[in-house]
Every structure is written in structure tokens, then in C-alpha cells.
N, C-alpha and C positions, 0 to 999 in steps of 0.2 A: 066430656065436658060437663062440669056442674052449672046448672041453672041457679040465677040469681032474682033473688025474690024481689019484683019488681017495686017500685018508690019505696026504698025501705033501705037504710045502710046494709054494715058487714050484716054478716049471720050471728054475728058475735056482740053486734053493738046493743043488743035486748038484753043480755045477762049481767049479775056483778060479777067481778072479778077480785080474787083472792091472794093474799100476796107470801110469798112465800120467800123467806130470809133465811141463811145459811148462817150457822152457829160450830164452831170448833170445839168450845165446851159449852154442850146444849144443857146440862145443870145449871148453868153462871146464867146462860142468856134465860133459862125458864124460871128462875128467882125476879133476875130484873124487872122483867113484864109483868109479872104475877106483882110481885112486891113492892117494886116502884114507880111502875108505871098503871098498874091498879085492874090491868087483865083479867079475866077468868076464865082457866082451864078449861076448852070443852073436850077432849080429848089428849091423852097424855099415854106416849109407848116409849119403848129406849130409842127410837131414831126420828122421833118429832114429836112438838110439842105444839097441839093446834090452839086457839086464844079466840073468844068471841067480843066482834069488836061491833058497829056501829052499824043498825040496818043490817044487813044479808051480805055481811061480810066478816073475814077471819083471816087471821094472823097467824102462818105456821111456821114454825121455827123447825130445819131439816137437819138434821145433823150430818156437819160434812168436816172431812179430813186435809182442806185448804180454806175454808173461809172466802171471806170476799174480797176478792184484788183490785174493787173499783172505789175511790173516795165519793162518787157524783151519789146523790141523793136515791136510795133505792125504794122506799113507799113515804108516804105519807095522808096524815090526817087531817080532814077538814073537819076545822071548828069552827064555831061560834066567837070566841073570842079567845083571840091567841097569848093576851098579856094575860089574861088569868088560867090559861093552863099553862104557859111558864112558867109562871109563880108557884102552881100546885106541884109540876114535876119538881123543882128547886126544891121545895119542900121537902119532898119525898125523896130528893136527894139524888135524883139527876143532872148532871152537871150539861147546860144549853154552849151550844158550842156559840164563840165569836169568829166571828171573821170581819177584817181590813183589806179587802185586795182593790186594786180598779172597778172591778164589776160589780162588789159588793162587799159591802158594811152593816155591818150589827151595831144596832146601839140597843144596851141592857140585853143583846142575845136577840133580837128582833128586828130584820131589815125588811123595810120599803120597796119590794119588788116592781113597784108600778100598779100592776091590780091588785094588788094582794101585802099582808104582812104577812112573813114567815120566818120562822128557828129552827134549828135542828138540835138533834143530840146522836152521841153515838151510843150503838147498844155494845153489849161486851163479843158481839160478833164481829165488833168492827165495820155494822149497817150504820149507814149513814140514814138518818128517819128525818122527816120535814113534818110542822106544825104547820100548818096553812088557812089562813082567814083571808077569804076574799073579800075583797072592798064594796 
């Protein structure tokens, strides 16, 4: 039986955590991040392409022979403020996803979660990625 360090969460709730996204053509998805979403390369081999991202964290693109079979939102970034890095990914020629369903609406790409504004885009892995500004 492992011992559990006393008034203190998981063992794991002190560390950051790294997000790692699966890519079918990990060229197409290592152009994207790098080029339109503004990444930079910290490591780069033929079967992942790591990306340093925000504080002590990184973005690694794995390359796999199925891709991703789930639409629900697989990482995402917290920022500062979400209509102007919309605007900047648009720019740069990221197309923000909309959505109309019961549970949720985008207006100009950007829904009203309750605490939060949030968009998405997909990347050419077919990740579904969330913009997140909390309230």
C-alpha cells in the first residue's frame, strides 16, 4: 500500500502537465502551430514534434496512423483575452469554429460559458483546441 502525503492533494496535483495531440500528417500539423498559430519548435524528430508554450508547459504533436476519433475539446489555452487572440489566429488564418446547438452558441466564434468566454479551432489533426478567458 502506498502512503499518501498527508493535507496535501494527488501526488500529481504539484506538477504541470503537458498535452500531447495526435497528428496523421505530422508535417501539416507541425506547419500549422509553428506558422499559424505562432509556436516554437523546442524539439523536432520524424514521430513528434514538441512546441513551447506558456510557463512550464508544451505542446507535442505524436505522430499516429488513426488520428483522433473524439470531437469534445482535447487542450486548451488560457488567456488574457480571448477576442484578441481570435482576431490574431483569423489573421493568421485559422478558421474559429461556430457553433449553434441547445448547449451552446458562438457569436463571432466566441461563447458565454458562464465563467468563462471560449472558441475553438481545429487543427489539421482533427484536435479539437479551446481558447479560454475566465471571467
Amino acid at each position: 500500500m502506498v502512503a499518501r502525503r498527508q493535507g496535501r492533494g494527488s501526488v500529481l496535483g504539484d506538477y504541470p502537465i503537458n498535452v500531447v495531440l495526435l497528428a496523421t500528417d505530422l508535417d501539416a500539423a507541425k506547419d500549422f502551430w509553428a506558422t499559424k498559430v505562432g509556436l516554437k519548435i523546442v524539439n523536432d524528430n520524424p514521430g513528434a514534434v514538441t512546441f513551447k508554450c506558456g510557463g512550464d508547459s508544451d505542446l507535442t504533436l505524436s505522430k499516429s496512423s488513426v488520428g483522433t476519433k473524439d470531437d469534445q475539446t482535447q487542450a486548451g489555452f488560457r488567456v488574457k483575452d480571448v477576442r484578441a487572440e481570435v482576431a490574431e489566429l483569423r489573421r493568421r488564418g485559422v478558421k474559429i469554429e461556430d457553433y449553434d446547438t441547445p448547449g451552446l452558441k458562438t457569436v463571432d466564434g466566441i461563447a458565454d460559458i458562464g465563467f468563462a468566454w471560449m472558441a475553438w479551432f481545429i487543427d489539421p489533426g482533427k484536435n479539437c483546441v479551446g481558447i479560454i478567458q475566465v471571467k
